[in-house]
Structures are given as structure tokens and as C-alpha cells.
N, C-alpha and C positions, 0 to 999 in steps of 0.2 A: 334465532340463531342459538344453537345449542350450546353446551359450556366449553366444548371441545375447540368448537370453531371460534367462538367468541377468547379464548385462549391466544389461539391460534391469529388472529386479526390483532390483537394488543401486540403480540409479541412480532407483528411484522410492522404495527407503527413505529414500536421501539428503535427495532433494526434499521428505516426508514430516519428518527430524529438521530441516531447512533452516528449512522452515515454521515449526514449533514453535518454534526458537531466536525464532524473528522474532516469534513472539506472546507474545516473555515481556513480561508487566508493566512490573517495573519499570526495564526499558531502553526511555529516551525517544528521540522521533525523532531528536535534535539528535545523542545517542547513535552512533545508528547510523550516521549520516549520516557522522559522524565516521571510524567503522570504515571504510565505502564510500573513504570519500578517502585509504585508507592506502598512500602510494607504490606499492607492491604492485598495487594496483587498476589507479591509472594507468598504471602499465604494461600490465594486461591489458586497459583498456577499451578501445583502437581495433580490439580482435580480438572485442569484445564480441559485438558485433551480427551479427557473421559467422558464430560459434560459434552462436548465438540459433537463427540461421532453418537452420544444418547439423543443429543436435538436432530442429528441427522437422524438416526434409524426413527425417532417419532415422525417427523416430518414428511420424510418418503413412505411412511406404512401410510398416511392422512392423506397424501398424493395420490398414490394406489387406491386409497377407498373413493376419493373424489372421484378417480377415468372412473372405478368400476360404477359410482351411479351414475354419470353422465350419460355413459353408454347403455347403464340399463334404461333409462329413459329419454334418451334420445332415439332409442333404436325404434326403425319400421312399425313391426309388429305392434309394438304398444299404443304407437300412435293411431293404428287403423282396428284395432280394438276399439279405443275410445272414441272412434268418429260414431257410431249408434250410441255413444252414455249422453247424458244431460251437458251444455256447457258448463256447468258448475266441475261438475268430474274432469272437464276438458281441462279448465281451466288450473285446475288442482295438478293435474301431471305437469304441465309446463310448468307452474311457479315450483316444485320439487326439480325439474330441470335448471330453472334457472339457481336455485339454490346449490344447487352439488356444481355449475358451473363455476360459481364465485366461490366455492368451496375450496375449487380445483385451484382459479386463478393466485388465491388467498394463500393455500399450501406450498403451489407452484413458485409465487415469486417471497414466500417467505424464504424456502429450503436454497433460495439463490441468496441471497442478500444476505443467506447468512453466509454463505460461500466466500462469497465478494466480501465482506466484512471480515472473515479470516485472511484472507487477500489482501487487504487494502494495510491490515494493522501489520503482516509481515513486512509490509513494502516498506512503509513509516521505518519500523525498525531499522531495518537494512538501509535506504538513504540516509539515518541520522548515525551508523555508522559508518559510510562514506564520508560523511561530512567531517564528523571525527578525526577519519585518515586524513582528508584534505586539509581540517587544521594544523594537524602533529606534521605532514610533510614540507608543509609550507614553512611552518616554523624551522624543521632543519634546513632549508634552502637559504632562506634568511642568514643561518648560525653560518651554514659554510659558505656564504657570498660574504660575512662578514670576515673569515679567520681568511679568504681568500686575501681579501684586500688588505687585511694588516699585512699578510706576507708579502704582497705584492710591492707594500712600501718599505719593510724589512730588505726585500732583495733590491731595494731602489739606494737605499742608506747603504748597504752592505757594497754594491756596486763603486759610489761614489767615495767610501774609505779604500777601494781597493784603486781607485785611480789616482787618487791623491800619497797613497801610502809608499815606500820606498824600500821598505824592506822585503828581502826577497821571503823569508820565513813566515812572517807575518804576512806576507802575501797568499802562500798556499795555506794559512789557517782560513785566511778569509774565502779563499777560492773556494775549501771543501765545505766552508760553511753555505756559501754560496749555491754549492749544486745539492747540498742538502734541503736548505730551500727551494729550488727547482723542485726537486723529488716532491717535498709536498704541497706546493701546486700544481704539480699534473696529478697527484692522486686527490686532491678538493675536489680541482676540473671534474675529475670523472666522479666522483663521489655527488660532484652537481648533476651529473648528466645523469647520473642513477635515479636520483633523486625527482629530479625534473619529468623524468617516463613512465616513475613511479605518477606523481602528482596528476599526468596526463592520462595513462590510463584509471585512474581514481574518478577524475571527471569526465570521463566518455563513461563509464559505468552511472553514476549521479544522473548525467542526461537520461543516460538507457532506463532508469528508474524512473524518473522524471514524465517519460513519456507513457511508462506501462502503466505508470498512474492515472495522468491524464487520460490515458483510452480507458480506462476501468470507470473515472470519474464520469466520462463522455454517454457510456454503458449506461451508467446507474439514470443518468439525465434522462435518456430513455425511457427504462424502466420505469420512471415516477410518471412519465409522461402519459403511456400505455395503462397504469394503473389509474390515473386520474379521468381516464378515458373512460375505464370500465366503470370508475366510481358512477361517472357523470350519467352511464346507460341505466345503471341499477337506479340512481334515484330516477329516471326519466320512466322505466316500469312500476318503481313504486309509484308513482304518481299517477299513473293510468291505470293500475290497480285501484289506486282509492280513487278513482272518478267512474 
């Protein structure tokens, strides 16, 4: 394997343990998220995006070269050339087949994975600030279920002086305090209900996150599988090669 390809196969085990790190359990988004913001990072992020689309355009030029030997050596004509050479020469084109095959596979599911690897770390982000949102809203629900019910017992107290009181003066002090308080529990009420639709759709999004993960993660499952497959054909030629 040449130094290109041999590049090229390191940097897709990377991609490959990178992934795995990122599917472990029990490190939560807010977690990682964390990891992501480590001085370190911002330092490298403004050269992010440029590295990004450099590993792409190398990736797809090493793709393109791979189809283009495949097909030069997989095609008709070569092969019915070589059927008068010696088996040694036979045998020479095909292991150059087989080689620009695994070339292909090797480019092919590196230039995904890195894909899926930009993918997987936006997702991380974005759920660990859903989560955020769902703590900071949950906490106001709390604050205004708590000022509700002091009011609630305020207008229970305020009620019970105005039954027992007898002055008619002091009575309509108590009254307009009374419907002052009304006023700001129907605006808590709604302030809860705002709140509450907020928190709801906060976590129908988390879910909706949750799941394009899961399929992403489901994907990659795959892809190791299909990889492991190809591994297992290439050592089963190496090995009929050296026999």
C-alpha cells in the first residue's frame, strides 16, 4: 500500500474510534459540549471549516482516482488481452484490481464518515442546547407555580379579613387589593401556559434529535459491519495468495 492510501486507511480508523468515543453512553451532550469549548478547540475552530471542505476536496479527488482504476481494470478488453499472457501476468491484473477496489472502499467510506462525523458533533451540540432550554424553562415554571401559590394564599388571607372586617372603607381597600391580586393570577396562569408550550415544544424537538441520532448511529452500525466484511474478503485473498 502506498503512502497515500496507507494515510488514507489510518485516517479512516481514526474517524471509525472518533465515532465510537462519541456513541458512548454514559457521556451526556452537556458533556461533550463541554469537551468542544476547551480553549484548545477555539483556538482551532476559525481553521475549522477550511480543514472541513480541504479533507473533502482530497478525499473525492482519491475516490475519483480509485472508480477511474477499477474500471480501468476491471474493464472487458483487458481482461481478454490477458487471457494469451502467462498466469503470473493474469494474476498481476487482478491483484491491481483488487487493490484499487479496497482503494475505492477505503476512500469511499472514509469521505462518508467524515460526513457523518460533522453530523453527529452538530447534533451533540444542538440537543445539549435543548437541554439547556429545558432546564432554564423548567426552572421558570417552578418560580411561577411558586409566586402562584403564594398569591393564591394571599387572596385566601385577604378574602377572610374582608369577611370578618366591618368597615365599609377598609372594605373597598381590601376589595381593590383583592382584584389586584386576581389580575396577577390570571397573568402567572397564562405566563404558566406560555411557559409550559414553550417546555413542550422544547422536548418534541430533544426527541426529534434524539431519533436522527439514533438513525445516524444505526447507519454507522452498518457501515462497520459492511467494512468488517470487506476486511474479512481481503484477508481471505491474502491468504490464497500466499498458498
Amino acid at each position: 500500500m502506498t503512502f497515500q492510501w496507507t494515510a488514507v486507511a489510518s485516517f479512516l480508523y481514526g474517524e471509525i474510534a472518533v465515532l465510537l468515543i462519541l456513541c458512548i453512553p454514559f457521556v451526556s451532550p452537556l458533556r461533550w459540549r463541554k469537551i468542544f469549548r476547551f480553549q484548545l478547540w477555539n483556538k482551532i475552530s476559525p481553521y475549522w471549516n477550511k480543514a472541513f471542505l480541504s479533507i473533502i476536496v482530497v478525499l473525492i479527488v482519491l475516490f475519483l482516482d480509485a472508480v477511474r482504476e477499477v474500471r480501468k481494470y476491471s474493464s472487458g478488453p483487458t481482461i481478454d488481452k490477458t487471457a494469451s499472457l502467462p498466469s503470473s501476468s493474469y494474476d498481476h491484473i487482478h491483484m491491481k484490481l483488487f487493490r484499487s477496489q479496497r482503494n475505492l472502499y477505503i476512500s469511499g467510506f472514509s469521505l462518508f464518515l467524515w460526513l457523518v462525523l460533522r453530523r453527529i458533533i452538530s447534533l451533540i451540540n444542538q440537543l445539549a442546547s435543548v437541554m439547556d432550554n429545558n432546564d432554564a424553562l423548567q426552572t421558570q415554571v417552578e418560580k411561577v407555580n411558586e409566586a402562584a401559590r403564594k398569591h393564591m394564599e394571599d387572596n385566601n388571607e385577604l378574602k377572610k379579613v374582608l369577611n370578618s372586617n366591618k368597615d365599609g372603607k377598609n372594605e373597598k381597600v381590601v376589595k381593590a387589593e383583592n382584584e389586584r391580586l386576581k389580575k396577577e393570577i390570571i397573568d402567572g396562569k397564562e405566563e404558566l401556559k406560555r411557559l409550559s408550550e414553550a417546555f413542550s415544544k422544547s422536548q418534541a424537538e430533544a426527541v426529534a434529535l434524539k431519533k436522527q441520532s439514533e438513525g445516524l448511529t444505526r447507519e454507522y452500525d452498518r457501515l462497520l459491519k459492511e467494512h468488517e466484511q470487506l476486511q474479512n474478503i481481503k484477508e481471505e485473498q491474502d491468504d490464497k495468495k500466499d498458498q
